[in-house]
C-alpha positions in Angstrom: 24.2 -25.7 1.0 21.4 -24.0 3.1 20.9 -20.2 3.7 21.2 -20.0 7.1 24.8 -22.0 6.8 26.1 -19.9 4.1 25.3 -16.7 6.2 27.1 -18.1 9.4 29.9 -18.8 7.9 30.4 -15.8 5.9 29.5 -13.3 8.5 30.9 -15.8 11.4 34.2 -16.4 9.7 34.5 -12.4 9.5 33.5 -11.5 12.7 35.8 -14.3 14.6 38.6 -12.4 12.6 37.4 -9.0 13.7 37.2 -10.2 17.4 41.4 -11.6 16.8 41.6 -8.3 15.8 40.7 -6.5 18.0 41.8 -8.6 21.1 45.7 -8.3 19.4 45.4 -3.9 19.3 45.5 -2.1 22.6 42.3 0.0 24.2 43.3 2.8 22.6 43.4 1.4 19.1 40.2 0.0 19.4 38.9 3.6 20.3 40.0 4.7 17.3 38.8 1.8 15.4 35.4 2.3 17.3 35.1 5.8 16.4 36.2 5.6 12.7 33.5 3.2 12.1 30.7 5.4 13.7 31.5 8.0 11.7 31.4 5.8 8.6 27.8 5.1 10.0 26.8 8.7 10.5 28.3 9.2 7.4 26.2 6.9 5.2 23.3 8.4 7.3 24.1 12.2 6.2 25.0 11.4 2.8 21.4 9.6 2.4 19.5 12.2 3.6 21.0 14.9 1.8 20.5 12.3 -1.4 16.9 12.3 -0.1 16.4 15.8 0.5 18.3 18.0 -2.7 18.7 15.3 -5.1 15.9 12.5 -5.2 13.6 15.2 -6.3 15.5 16.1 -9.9 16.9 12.2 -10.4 13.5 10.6 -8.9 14.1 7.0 -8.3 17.0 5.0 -9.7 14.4 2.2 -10.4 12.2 4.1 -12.5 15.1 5.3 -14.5 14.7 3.7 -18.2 17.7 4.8 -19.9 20.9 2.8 -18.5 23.2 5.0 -19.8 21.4 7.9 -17.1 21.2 5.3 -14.9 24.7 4.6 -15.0 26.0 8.4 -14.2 23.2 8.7 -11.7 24.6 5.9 -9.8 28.4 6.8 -10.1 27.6 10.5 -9.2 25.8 8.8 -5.8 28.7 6.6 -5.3 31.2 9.0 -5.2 28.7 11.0 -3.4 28.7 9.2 -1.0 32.3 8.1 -1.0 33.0 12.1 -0.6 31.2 12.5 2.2 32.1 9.2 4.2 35.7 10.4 3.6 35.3 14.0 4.6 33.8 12.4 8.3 36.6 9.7 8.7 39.5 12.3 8.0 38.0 15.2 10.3 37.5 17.8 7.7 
């Protein structure tokens, strides 16, 4: 099975469902939906550069990082991190 197929019909299949989607809510649902997801984006945005800014200096890269054990609370603490800050945006606090 070739790349390019495998690609269009994962990302294909799930944007001719997110199209059924959105053609079944009303205009004001997809507002909502439209708004929730920027702020996801803006989210994942702010969270990287305050990653970038206050804490890429102490860990340094998470390639470079030898011990997996560090590597591994490194990369949960970014996760929820992240999660955090994604969730603060979507829920308006």
């Amino acid at each position: 099975m070739s790349e390019k197929f495998k690609y269009t019909l994962r990302f294909g299949f799930t944007i001719l469902i997110a199209v059924l989607v959105a053609g079944l809510l009303g205009a004001t649902q997809v507002k909502i939906v439209l708004y929730k997801v920027s702020m996801v984006v803006v989210g994942v945005a702010l969270a990287e550069t305050i990653w970038v800014v206050f804490f890429k200096p102490v860990y340094g890269k998470t390639e470079r990082i030898d011990n997996n054990e560090r590597l591994k609370a490194v990369l949960i603490f970014r996760g929820i991190f992240y999660a955090s800050i994604i969730l603060a945006l979507t829920l308006g606090l």
